[in-house]
C-alpha positions as CSV (number, residue, x, y, z in Angstrom):
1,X,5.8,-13.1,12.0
2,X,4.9,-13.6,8.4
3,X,5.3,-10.2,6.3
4,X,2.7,-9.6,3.8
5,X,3.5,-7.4,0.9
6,X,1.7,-4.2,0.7
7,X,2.2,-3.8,-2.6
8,X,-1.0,-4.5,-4.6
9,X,1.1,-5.4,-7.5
10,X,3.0,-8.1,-5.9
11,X,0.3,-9.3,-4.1
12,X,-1.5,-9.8,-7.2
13,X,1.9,-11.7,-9.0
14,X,1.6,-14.0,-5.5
15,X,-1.5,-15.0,-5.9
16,X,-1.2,-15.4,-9.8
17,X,2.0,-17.6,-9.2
18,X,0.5,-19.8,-6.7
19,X,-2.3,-20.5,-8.4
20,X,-0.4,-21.1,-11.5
21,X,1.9,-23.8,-9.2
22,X,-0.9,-25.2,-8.0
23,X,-2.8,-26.0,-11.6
24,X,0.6,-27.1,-12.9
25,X,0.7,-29.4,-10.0
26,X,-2.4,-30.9,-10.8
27,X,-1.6,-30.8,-14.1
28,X,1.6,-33.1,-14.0
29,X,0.4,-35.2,-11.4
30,X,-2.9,-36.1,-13.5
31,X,-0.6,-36.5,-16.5
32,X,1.7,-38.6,-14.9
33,X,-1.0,-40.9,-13.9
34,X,-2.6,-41.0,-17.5
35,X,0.9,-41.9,-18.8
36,X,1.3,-44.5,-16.4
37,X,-1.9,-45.7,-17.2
38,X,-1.2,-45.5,-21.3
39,X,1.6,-47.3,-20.8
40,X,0.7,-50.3,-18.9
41,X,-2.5,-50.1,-21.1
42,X,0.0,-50.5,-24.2
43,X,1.8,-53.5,-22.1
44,X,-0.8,-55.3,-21.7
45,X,-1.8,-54.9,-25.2
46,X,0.9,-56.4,-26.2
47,X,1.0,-58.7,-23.9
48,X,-2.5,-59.7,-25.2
49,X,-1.5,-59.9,-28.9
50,X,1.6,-62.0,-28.2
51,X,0.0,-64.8,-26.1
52,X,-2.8,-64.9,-28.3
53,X,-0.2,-65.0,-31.1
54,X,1.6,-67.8,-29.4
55,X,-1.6,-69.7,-28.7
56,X,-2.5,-70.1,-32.1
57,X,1.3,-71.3,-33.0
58,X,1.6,-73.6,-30.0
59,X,-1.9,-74.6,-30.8
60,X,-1.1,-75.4,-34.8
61,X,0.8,-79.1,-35.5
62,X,1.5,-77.7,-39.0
63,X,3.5,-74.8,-39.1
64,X,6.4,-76.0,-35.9
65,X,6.2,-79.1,-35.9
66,X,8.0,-81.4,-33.1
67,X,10.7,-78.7,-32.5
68,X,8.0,-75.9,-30.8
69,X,10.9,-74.7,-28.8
70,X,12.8,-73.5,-31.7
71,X,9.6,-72.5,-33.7
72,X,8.7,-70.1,-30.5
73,X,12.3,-68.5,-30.4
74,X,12.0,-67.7,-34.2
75,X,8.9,-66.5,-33.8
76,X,9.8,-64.0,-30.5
77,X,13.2,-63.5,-30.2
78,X,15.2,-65.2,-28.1
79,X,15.4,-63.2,-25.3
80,X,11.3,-63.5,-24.4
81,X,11.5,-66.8,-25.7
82,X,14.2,-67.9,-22.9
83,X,13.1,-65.4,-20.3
84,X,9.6,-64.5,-20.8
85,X,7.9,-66.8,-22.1
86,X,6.3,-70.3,-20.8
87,X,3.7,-72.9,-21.8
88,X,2.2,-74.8,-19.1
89,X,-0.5,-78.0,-19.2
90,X,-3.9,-77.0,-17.0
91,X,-2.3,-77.9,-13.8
92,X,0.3,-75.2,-14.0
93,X,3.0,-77.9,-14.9
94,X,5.9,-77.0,-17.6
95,X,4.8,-78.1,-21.0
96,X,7.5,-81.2,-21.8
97,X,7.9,-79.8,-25.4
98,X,10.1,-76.8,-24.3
99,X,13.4,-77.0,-22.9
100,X,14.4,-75.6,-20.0
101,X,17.7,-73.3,-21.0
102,X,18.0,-71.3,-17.9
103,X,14.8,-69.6,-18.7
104,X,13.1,-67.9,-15.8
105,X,11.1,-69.3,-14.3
106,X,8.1,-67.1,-14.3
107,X,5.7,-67.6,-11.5
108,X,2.0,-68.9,-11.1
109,X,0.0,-67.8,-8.4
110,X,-2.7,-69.4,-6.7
111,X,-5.2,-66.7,-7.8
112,X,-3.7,-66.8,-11.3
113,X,-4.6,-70.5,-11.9
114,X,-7.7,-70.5,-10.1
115,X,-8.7,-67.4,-13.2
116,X,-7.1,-69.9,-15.8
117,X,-9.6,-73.0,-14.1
118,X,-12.4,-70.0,-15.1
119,X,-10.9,-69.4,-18.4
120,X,-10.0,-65.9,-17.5
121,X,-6.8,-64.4,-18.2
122,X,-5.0,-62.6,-14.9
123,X,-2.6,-59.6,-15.4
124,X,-0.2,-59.3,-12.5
125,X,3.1,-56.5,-12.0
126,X,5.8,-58.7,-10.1
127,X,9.7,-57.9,-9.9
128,X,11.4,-60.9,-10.8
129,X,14.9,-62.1,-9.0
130,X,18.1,-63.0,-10.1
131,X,21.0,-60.9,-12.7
132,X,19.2,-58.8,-15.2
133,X,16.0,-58.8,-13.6
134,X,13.4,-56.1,-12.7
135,X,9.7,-55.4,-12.5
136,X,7.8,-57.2,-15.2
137,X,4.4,-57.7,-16.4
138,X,3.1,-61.0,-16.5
139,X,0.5,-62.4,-18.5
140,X,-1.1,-65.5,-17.4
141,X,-4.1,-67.0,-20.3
142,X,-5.7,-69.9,-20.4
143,X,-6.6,-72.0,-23.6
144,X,-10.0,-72.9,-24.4
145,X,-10.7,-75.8,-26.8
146,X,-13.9,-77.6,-26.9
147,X,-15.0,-75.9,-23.8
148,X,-12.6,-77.1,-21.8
149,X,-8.6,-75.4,-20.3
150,X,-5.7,-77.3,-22.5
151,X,-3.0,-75.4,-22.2
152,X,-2.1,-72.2,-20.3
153,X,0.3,-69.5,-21.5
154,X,2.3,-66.9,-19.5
155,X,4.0,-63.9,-21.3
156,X,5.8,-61.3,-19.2
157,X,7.3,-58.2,-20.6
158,X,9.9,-56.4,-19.0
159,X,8.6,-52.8,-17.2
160,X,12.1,-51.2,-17.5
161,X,11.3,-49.4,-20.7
162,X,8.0,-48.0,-18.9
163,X,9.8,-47.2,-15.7
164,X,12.2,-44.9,-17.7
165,X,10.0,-43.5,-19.7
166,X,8.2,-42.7,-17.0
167,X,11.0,-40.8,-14.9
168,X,12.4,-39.1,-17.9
169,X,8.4,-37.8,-18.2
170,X,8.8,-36.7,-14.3
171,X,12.7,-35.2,-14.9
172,X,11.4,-33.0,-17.5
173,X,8.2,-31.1,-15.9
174,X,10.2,-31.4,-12.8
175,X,12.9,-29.3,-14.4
176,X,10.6,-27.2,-16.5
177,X,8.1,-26.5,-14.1
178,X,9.9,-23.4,-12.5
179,X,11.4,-22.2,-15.7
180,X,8.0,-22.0,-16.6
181,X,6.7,-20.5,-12.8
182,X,9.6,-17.8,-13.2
183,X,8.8,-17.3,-16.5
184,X,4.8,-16.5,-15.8
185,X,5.7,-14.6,-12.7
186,X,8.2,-12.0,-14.5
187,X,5.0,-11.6,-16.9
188,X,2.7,-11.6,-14.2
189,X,4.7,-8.3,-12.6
190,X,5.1,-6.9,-16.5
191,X,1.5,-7.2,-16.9
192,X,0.2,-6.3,-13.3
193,X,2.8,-3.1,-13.4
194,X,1.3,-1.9,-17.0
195,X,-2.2,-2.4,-15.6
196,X,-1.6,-0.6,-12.3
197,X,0.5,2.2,-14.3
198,X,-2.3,4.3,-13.9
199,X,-3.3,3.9,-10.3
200,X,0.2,5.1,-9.5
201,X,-0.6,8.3,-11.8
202,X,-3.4,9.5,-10.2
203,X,-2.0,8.8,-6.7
204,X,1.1,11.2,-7.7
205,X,-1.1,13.8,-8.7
206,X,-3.4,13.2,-6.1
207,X,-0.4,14.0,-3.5
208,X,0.4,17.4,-5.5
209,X,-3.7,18.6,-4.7
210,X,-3.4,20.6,-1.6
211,X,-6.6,22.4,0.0
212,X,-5.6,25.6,-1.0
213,X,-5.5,24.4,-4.8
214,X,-8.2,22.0,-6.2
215,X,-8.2,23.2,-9.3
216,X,-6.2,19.9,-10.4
217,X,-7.6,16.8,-11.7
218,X,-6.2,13.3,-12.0
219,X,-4.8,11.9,-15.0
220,X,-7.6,9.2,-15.6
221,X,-6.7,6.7,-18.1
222,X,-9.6,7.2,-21.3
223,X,-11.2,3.8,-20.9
224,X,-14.3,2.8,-19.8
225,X,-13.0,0.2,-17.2
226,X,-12.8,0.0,-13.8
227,X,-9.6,2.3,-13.5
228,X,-11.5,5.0,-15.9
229,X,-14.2,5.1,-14.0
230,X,-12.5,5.5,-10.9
231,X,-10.4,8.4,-12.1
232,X,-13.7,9.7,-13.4
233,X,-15.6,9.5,-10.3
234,X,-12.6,10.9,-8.3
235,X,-12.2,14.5,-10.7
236,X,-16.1,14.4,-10.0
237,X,-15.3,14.0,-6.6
238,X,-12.8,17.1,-6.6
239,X,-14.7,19.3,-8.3
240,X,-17.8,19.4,-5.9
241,X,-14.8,20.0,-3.0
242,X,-13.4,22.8,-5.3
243,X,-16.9,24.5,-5.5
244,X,-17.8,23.6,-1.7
245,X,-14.2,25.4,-0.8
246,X,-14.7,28.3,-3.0
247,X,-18.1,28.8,-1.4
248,X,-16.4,28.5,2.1
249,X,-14.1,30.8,1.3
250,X,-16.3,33.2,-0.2
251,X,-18.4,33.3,2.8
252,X,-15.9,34.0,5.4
253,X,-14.6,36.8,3.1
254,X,-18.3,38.4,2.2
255,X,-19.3,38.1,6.4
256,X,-15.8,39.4,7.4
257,X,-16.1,42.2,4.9
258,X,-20.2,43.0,6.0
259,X,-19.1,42.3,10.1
260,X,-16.5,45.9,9.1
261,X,-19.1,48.1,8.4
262,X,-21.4,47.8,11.5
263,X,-18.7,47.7,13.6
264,X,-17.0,50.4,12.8
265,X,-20.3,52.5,12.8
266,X,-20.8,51.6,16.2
267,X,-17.0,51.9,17.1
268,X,-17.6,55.4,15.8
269,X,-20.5,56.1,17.9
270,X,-19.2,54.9,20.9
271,X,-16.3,57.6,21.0
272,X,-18.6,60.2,20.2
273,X,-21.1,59.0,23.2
274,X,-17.2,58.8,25.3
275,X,-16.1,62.2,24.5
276,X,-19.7,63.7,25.1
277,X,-19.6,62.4,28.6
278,X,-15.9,63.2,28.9
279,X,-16.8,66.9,28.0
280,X,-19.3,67.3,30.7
281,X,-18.0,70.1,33.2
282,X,-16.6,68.4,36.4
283,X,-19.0,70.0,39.2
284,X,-22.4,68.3,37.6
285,X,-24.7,66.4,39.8
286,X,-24.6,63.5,37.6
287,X,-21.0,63.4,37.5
288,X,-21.3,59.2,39.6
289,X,-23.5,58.3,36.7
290,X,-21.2,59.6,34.4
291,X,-18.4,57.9,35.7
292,X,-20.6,54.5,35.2
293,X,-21.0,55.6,31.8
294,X,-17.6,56.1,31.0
295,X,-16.6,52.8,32.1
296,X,-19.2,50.5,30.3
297,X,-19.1,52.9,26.6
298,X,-14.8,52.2,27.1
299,X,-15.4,48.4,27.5
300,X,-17.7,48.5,24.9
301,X,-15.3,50.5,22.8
302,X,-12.7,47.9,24.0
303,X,-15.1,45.2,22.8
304,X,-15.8,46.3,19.8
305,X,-11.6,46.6,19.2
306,X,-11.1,43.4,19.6
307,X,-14.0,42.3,17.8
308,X,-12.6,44.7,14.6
309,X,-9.2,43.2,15.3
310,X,-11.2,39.4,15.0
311,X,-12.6,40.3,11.6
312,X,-9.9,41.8,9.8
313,X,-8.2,38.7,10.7
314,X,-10.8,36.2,9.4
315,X,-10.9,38.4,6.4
316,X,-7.0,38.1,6.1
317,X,-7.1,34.2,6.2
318,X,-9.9,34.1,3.8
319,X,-7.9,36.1,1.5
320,X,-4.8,33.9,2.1
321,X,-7.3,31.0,1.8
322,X,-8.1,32.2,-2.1
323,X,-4.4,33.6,-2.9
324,X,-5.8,36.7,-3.1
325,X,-3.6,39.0,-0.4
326,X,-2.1,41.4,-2.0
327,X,1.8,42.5,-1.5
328,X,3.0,45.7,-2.7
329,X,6.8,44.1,-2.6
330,X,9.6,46.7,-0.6
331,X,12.6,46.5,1.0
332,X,11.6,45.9,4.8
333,X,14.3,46.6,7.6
334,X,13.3,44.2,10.2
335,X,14.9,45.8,12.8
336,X,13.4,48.8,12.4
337,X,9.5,46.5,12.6
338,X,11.0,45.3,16.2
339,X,11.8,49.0,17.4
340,X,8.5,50.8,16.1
341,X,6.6,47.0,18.0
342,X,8.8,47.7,21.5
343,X,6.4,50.2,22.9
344,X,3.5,48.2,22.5
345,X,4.8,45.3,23.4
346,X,6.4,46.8,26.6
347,X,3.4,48.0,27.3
348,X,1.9,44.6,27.7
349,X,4.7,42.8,29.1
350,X,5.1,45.2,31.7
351,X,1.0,45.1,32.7
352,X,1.7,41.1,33.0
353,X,4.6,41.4,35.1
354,X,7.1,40.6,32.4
355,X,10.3,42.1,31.0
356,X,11.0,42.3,27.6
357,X,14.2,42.6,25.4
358,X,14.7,43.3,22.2
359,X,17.9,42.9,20.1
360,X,18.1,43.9,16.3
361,X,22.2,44.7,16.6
362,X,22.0,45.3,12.6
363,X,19.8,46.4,9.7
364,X,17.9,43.4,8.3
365,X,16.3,43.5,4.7
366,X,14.0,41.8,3.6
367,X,11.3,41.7,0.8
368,X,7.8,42.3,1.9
369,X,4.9,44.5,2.9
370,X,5.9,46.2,5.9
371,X,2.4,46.4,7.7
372,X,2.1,42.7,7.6
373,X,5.5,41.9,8.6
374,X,4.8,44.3,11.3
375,X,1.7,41.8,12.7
376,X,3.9,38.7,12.5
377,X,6.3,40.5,14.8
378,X,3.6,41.9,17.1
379,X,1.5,38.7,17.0
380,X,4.3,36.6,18.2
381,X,5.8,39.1,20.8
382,X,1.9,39.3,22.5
383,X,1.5,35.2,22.2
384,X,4.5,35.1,23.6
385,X,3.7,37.8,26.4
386,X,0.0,35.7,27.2
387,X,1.5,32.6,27.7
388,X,4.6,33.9,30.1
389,X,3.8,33.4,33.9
390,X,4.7,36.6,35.7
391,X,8.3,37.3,36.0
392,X,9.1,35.5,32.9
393,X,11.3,37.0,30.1
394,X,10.4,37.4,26.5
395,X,12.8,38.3,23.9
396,X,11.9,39.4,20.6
397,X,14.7,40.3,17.9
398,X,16.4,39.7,14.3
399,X,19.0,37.6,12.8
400,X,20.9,37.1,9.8
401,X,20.8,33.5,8.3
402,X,22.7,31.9,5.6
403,X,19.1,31.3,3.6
404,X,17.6,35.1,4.6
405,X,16.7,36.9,7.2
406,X,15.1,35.5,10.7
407,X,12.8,37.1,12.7
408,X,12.5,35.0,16.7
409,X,10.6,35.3,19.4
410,X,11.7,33.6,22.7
411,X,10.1,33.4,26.3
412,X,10.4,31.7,29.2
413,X,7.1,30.3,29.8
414,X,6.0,26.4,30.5
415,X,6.3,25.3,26.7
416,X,4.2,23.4,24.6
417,X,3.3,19.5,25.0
418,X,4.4,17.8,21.8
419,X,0.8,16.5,21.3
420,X,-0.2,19.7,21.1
421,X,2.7,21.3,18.8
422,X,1.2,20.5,15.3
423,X,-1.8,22.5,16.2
424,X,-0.5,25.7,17.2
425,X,-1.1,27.2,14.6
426,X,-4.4,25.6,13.1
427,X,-7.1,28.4,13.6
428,X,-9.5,28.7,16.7
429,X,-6.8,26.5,18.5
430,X,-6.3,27.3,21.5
431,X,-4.7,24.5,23.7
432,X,-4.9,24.5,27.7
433,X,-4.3,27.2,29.5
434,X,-5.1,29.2,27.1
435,X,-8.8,29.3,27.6
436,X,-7.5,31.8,30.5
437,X,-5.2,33.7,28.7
438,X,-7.9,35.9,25.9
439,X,-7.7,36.2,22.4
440,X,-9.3,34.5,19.3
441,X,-6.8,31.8,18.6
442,X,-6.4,33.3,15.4
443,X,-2.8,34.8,15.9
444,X,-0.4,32.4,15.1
445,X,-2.7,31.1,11.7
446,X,-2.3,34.6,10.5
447,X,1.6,34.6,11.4
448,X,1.5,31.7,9.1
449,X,-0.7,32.7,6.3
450,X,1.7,36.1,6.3
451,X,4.7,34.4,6.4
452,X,3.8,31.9,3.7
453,X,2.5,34.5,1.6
454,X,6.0,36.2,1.6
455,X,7.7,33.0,0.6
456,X,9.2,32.0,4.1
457,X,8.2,29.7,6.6
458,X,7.6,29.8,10.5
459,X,8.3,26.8,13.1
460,X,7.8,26.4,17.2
461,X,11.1,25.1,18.7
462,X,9.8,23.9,22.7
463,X,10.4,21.7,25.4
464,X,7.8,21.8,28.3
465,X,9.0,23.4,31.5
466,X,11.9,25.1,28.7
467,X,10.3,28.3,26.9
468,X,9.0,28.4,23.6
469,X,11.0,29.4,20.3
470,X,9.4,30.6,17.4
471,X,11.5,31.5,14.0
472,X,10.4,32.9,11.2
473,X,12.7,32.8,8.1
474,X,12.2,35.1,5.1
475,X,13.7,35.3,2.0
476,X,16.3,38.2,1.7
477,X,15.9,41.2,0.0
């Protein structure tokens, strides 16, 4: 399974590397070939020059006279004069003026003589045999006098020069090729890691912006490139979220704050209309009707409770959601927030067929507002108490703890899946059964927002089929 980097940086050195070995491929190959080629091009050259040099000698009674064996040797040396050198009459035969003297005997091909019959010259690349032999290139010219072949002249030069030159060429860009490749990658990463500096700026200060604080903006670099404009475009970006937030907020605090007032006008009149009919003398005729009465103006009454209880806690959130709860900071026992929540919560464990302990063995301080403290404890005791089949057990108490003070709430009831864990206490949530047990699904989000707002933190410990856990921690006192 082939791993591909993730890493945008070293995907982009990868792909700048390859691309650099595969124009430096190209590159020596195609300059290998056009040294080959300026080499053999020079060969022949010379090869050119010296027959042509030799044909006007051999060609010349004046300056060699009847000794054109010696005249040729002084003239090119003995070693091409004795090995690669040869005059021959128009029927490929050895000219009779030159002496033999173990020179090689250089060879004439069939197509080579037909070319000199033509008067064209023939290049060929042969390796000859025998000691000190090798690849040579042979030169095969005919000479023209009066229109007609005289004489034909063979030069060969030896290719060993050009074969080294050539692999030296290779044994360098072989050997500097990835010094070069290493090289051009290190820079590649320098360059690609200075260019990308500022991608990995904004992503660090894009993890620090959290919901409840959008007030932050990236560090955009001040250029007008790509990166600049992405930065740009992202702080525009956050900006309309931090105005569409605020807004948000707002709202849920203004309708909380408006829902209040009604309510508790109509909370108010709904006593008075209960106490009216609960003042009635007993022997009235209408006393059935009054009975009916009774029971729907205390289920509105009821109604409108919970709906009071629903708004102050949208209100709370919305105030958590702006950082704007305030705590009037005290020393909070709580213990004593446990004992003064027992009767309630006895109350309600006892109506769902539950028992309830409490255990606070010690005073336990803490720093806080006591009223809010005193809904975390409630709010968990009564989630607890909702989602406890009857004949269950739910314990509610204190603890000391190394880093504060811990306030726990265990119960007996069928747990919580794991799916369903990270949501508990996301607002509105309310995960199966729930939808039979009441309430808003608003208590545990406002066990949270309290607890965070005092500087602690909350967690579910659960195992279906186990109970449920829930610990609070809180910094001491």
């Amino acid at each position: 399974m082939t791993v591909w980097p993730h890493s945008l940086r070293a995907r982009l050195v990868l792909w700048y590397s390859g691309i650099l070995t595969a124009t430096l491929a190209v590159l020596g190959a195609l300059a290998l070939v056009l040294l080959d080629r300026t080499l053999r091009s020079t060969v022949d050259a010379s090869l050119q020059a010296m027959a042509d040099t030799i044909e006007r000698s051999a060609g010349s009674p004046s300056p060699f006279g009847p000794d054109l064996d010696r005249s040729l040797e002084t003239l090119l040396g003995p070693a091409l004069a004795d090995r690669f050198f040869r005059l021959l009459d128009p029927l490929g035969r050895p000219d009779p003026r030159l002496e033999p003297r173990g020179r090689v005997q250089l060879p004439l091909t069939i197509e080579a003589l037909r070319n000199a019959e033509r008067a064209r010259p023939t290049y060929e690349t042969l390796a000859l045999l025998g000691p000190g032999s090798g690849p040579v290139r042979l030169l095969t010219q005919p000479v023209v006098e009066r229109g007609r072949v005289v004489r034909v002249v063979q030069v060969a030069l030896p290719l060993a020069a050009t074969e080294l030159a050539r692999s030296r060429f290779l044994l360098i860009l072989l050997g500097l090729a990835p010094i070069a490749l290493v090289a051009a990658a290190l820079g590649g990463w320098f360059l690609a890691r200075r260019a990308l500096a500022p991608v990995d700026a904004m992503v660090d200060a894009a993890r620090r912006i959290e919901a409840d604080d959008l007030s932050r903006r990236l560090t955009a670099p001040p250029t007008d490139d790509e990166l600049g404009r992405l930065g740009a475009v992202l702080n525009e970006m956050l900006a309309r979220l931090e105005r569409s937030f605020r807004t948000v907020r707002q709202f849920s605090a203004d309708a909380a704050h408006e829902l209040r007032t009604p309510l508790t006008v109509l909370k108010g009149e709904l006593e008075v209309g209960l106490r009216t009919v609960a003042g009635q003398a007993p022997s009235s005729p209408s006393r059935p009707r009054d009975e009916e009465y009774r029971r729907v103006l205390g289920s509105c009454l009821e109604e409108v409770d919970r709906l009071t209880g629903l708004v102050d806690d949208m209100l709370l959130l919305a105030r958590a959601d702006s950082g704007a709860i305030a705590l009037p900071r005290e020393a909070v026992d709580l213990s004593a927030l446990v004992a003064d929540a027992e009767p309630g919560l006895r109350a309600l464990a006892a109506a769902a067929g539950l028992t309830l302990t409490t255990t606070a063995p010690a005073p336990v301080l803490v720093s806080g507002y006591a009223p809010l403290l005193f809904r975390v404890v409630f709010n968990l005791g009564d989630n607890a108490i909702k989602y406890t089949p009857a004949g269950g057990h739910v314990i509610v108490g204190t603890e000391a703890d190394p880093a504060g003070a811990v306030i726990f709430v265990a119960d007996t009831g069928p747990g919580i899946a794991p799916d369903r864990q990270a949501h508990v206490f996301d607002r509105f949530y309310r995960g199966d059964p729930a939808h039979s047990r009441g309430g808003s699904g608003l208590g545990l989000a406002v066990v949270q927002a309290i607890v965070v707002a005092h500087g602690g933190n909350v967690t579910v410990d659960c195992a279906p089929e186990r109970g449920t856990t829930f610990r609070v921690l809180l910094p001491p006192a």
